[in-house]
KENU-895665 format. One record per residue (C-alpha): x, y, z; residue in three letters. Coordinates in pm, whole numbers, padded with zeros to 5 digits, always signed. Layout:
<pts>
XYZALA
...
</pts>
This chain:
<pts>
+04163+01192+02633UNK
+04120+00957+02387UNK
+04306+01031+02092UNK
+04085+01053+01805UNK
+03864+01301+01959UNK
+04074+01564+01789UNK
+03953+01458+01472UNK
+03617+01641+01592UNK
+03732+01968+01500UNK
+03740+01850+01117UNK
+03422+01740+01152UNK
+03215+02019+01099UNK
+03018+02070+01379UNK
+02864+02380+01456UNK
+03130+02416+01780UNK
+03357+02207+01951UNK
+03526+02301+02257UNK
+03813+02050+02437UNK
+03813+02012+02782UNK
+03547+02239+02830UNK
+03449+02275+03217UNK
+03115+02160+03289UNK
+02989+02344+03540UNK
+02893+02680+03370UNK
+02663+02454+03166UNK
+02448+02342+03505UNK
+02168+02499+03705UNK
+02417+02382+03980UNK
+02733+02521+03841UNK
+02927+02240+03948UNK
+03113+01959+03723UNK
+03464+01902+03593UNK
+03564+01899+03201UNK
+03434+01690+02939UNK
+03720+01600+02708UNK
+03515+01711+02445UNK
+03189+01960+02437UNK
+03016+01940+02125UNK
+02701+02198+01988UNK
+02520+01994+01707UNK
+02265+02207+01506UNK
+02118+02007+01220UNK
+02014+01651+01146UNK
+02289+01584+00931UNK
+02552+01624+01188UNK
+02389+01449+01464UNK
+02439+01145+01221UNK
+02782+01243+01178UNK
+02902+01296+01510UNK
+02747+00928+01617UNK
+02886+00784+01299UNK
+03212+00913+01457UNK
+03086+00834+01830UNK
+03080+00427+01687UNK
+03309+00398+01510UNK
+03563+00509+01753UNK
+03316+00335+02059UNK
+03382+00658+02261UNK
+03118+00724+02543UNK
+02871+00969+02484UNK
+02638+01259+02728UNK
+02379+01416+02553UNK
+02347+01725+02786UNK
+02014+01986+02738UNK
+01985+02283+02987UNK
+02198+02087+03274UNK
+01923+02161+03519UNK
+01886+01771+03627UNK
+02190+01671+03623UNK
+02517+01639+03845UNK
+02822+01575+03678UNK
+03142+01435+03898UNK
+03445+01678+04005UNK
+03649+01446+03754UNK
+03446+01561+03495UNK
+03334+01329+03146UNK
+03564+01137+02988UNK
+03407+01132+02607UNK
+03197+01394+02394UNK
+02920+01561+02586UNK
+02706+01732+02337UNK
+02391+01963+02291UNK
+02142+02022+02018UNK
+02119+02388+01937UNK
+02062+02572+01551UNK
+01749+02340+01360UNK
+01683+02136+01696UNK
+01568+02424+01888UNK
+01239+02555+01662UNK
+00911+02570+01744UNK
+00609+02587+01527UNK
+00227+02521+01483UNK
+00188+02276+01211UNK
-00127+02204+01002UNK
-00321+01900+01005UNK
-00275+01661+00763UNK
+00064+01538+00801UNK
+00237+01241+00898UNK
+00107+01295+01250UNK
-00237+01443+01322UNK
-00381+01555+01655UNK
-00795+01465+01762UNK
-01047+01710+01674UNK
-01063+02031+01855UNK
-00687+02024+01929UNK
-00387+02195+01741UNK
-00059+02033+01655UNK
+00242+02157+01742UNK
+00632+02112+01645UNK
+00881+02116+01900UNK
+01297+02062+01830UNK
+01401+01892+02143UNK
+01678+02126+02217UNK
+01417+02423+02254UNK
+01342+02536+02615UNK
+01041+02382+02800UNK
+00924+02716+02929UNK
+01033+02872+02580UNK
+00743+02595+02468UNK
+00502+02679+02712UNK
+00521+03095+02659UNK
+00487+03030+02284UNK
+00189+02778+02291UNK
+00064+03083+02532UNK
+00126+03298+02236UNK
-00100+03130+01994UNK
-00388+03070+02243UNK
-00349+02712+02272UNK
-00379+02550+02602UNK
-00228+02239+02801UNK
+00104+02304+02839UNK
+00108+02543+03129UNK
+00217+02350+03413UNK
+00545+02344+03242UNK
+00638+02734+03224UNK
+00857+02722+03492UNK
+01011+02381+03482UNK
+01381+02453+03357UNK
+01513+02260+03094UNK
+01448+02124+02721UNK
+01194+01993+02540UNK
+01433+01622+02508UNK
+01444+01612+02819UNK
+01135+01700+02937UNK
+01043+01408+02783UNK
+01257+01148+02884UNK
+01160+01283+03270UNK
+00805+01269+03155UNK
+00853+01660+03352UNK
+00571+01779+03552UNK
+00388+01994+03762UNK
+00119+02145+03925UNK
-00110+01804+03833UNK
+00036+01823+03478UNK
+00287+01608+03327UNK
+00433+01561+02998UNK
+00248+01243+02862UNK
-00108+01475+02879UNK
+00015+01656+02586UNK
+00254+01479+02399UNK
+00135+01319+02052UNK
+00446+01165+01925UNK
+00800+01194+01912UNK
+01070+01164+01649UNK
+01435+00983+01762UNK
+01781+00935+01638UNK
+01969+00656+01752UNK
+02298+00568+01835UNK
+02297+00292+01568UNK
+02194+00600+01298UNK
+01783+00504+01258UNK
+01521+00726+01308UNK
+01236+00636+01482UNK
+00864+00752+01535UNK
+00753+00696+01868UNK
+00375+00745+02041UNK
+00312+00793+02399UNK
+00216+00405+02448UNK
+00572+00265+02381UNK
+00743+00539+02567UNK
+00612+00352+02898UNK
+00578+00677+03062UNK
+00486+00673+03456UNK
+00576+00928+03755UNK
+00929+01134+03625UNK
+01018+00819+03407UNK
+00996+00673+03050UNK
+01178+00371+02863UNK
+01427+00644+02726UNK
+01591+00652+03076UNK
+01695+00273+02992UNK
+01696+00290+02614UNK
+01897+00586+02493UNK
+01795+00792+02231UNK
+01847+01129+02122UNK
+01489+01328+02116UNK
+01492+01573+01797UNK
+01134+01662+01768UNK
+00848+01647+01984UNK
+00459+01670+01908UNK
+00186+01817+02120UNK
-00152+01806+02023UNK
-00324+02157+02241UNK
-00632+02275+02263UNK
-00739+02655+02175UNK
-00812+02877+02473UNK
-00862+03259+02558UNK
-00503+03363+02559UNK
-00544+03592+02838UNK
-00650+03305+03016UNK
-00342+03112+02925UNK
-00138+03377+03014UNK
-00318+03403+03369UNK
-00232+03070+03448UNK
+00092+03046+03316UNK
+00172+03361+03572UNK
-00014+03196+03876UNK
+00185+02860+03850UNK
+00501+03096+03834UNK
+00417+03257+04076UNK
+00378+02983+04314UNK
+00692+02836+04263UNK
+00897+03115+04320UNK
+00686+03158+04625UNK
+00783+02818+04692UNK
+01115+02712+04588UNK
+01465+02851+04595UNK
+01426+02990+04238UNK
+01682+03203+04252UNK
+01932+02948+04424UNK
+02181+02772+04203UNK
+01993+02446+04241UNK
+01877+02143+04015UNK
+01521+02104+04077UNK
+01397+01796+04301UNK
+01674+01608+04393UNK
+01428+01342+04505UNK
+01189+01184+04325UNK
+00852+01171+04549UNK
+00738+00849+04709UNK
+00408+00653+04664UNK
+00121+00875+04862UNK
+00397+01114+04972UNK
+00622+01343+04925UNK
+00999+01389+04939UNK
+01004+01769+05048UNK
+00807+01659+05341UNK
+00984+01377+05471UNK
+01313+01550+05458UNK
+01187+01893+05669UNK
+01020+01622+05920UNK
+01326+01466+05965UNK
+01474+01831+06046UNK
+01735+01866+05749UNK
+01686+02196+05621UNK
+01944+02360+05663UNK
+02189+02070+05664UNK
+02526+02124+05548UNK
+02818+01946+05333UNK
+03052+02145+05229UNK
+02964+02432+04976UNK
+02576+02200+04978UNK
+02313+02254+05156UNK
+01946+02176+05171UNK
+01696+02447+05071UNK
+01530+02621+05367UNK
+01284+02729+05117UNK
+01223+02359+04961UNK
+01376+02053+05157UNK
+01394+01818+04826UNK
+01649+02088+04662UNK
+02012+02097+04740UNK
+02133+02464+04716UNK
+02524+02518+04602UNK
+02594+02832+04885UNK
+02892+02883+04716UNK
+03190+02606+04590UNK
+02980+02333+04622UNK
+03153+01995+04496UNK
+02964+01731+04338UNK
+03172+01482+04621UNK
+02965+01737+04854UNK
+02621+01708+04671UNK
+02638+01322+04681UNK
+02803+01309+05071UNK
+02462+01518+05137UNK
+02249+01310+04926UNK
+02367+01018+05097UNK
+02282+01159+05480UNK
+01949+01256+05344UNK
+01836+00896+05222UNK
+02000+00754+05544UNK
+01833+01007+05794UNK
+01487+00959+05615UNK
+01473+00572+05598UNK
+01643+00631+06004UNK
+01317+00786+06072UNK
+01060+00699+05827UNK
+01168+00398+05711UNK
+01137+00496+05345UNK
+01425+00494+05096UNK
+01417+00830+04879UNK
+01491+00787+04534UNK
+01728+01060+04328UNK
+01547+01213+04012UNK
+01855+01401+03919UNK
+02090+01200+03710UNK
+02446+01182+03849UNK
+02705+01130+03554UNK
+03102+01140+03501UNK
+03381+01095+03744UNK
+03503+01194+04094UNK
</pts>
């Protein structure tokens, strides 16, 4: 561990833990420590922690609510932090402001640590539409973004008016849709890291009960069609042009296939279930026969959507 990440605990964070295991912080529960797990919860110590974070150059994770993400058996070897306190609100804001939404549609706030579905029940909440698809995609606002998350002909970049970001050089920086470079499960902040602390959606006002229907009938259909209750991390595999993933890898007659404590769904054939001590080393071995068996038979080279990180 490198020895000036000690000097975290003077720091003032809201809570740092040292060699805090990983895995309890994953939809997969797998993952080895990070030598340091930091929860940030207001502006000014995000900038502190990355003040620290270059001066010291010490690699840096920031993690949201793990559910796309592997990280190695060998764990992360820098700080691997999360944006809780000030970074998780969520709030209707009036027109008028720095950022403004078209006629007919409402603006509103969203801290980039708050949960996606979290989002979705409360725009529900104030009868404002456009955000349903997302009720039952796991994970945060932040990263919903940077994914460009999606569902049930929905996706992200619909909805999304603007978004604020911090980064690791200490600016912050306003952001539309248009330089995000959003396209399928991807946007320029997969290449060009930045931490997103606030998010704006412009919705439109609906019949809440009509909301509220929806919201239950897309939730519905994915428990009726996906291992929700499986300790899983979403797709594994991002779909192919004119296809998709789930259906390539059933054709090729891998559900059911086994590494270790992994195995592919038999509910879902793009998610990888951990049946119980599941390594990452399995995940990957089992990611690895998938792509092989698929372009074997298909000839088409599946693509990971989950983001593999750390060592071992």
């Amino acid at each position: 561990m490198h020895p000036a990440l000690r000097r975290l605990a003077d720091l003032a964070f809201t809570r740092v833990r040292f060699r805090e295991l990983l895995a309890p912080y994953t939809t997969w529960r797998i993952g080895g420590p990070a030598d340091a797990l930091v929860d940030v919860g207001t502006p000014e110590e995000l900038e502190r922690l990355f003040a620290f974070l270059r001066e010291e150059g010490i690699p840096w994770f920031l993690l949201g609510h793990g559910s796309n993400v592997l990280f190695g058996d060998g764990g992360f070897r820098g700080v691997v932090f999360r944006l809780v306190g000030a970074f998780r609100t969520l709030a209707v804001s009036p027109q008028g402001g720095d950022i403004s939404c078209p006629p007919g549609t409402v603006l509103v706030i969203a801290g980039g640590g708050a949960s996606l579905p979290g989002l979705a029940s409360f725009a529900a909440r104030q009868g404002l539409a456009g955000l349903e698809f997302a009720g039952g995609i796991p994970g945060t606002v932040g990263g919903a973004v940077v994914m460009n998350a999606g569902a049930h002909g929905g996706e992200v970049k619909d909805v999304l008016r603007s978004v604020r970001l911090f980064t690791p050089d200490g600016r912050e920086v306003v952001a539309g849709p248009e330089s995000l470079r959003f396209s399928y499960r991807t946007s320029i902040l997969q290449k060009e890291r930045a931490v997103v602390v606030e998010a704006a959606f412009c919705l439109r006002p609906d019949d809440p009960e009509e909301i509220r229907a929806r919201l239950a009938a897309f939730r519905e259909r994915r428990a009726r069609t996906q291992p929700v209750t499986a300790r899983t991390a979403g797709s594994v595999f991002r779909n192919p042009p004119g296809d998709y993933a789930g259906r390539l890898i059933d054709a090729a007659g891998l559900k059911g296939l086994r590494v270790g404590g992994a195995v592919v769904s038999s509910v879902h054939a793009n998610f990888i279930e951990n049946a119980g001590g599941a390594t990452a080393r399995d995940v990957r071995a089992l990611i690895e026969r998938i792509q092989d068996e698929v372009y074997r038979k298909f000839g088409v080279r599946l693509e990971t959507e989950v983001v593999v990180v750390g060592e071992g």
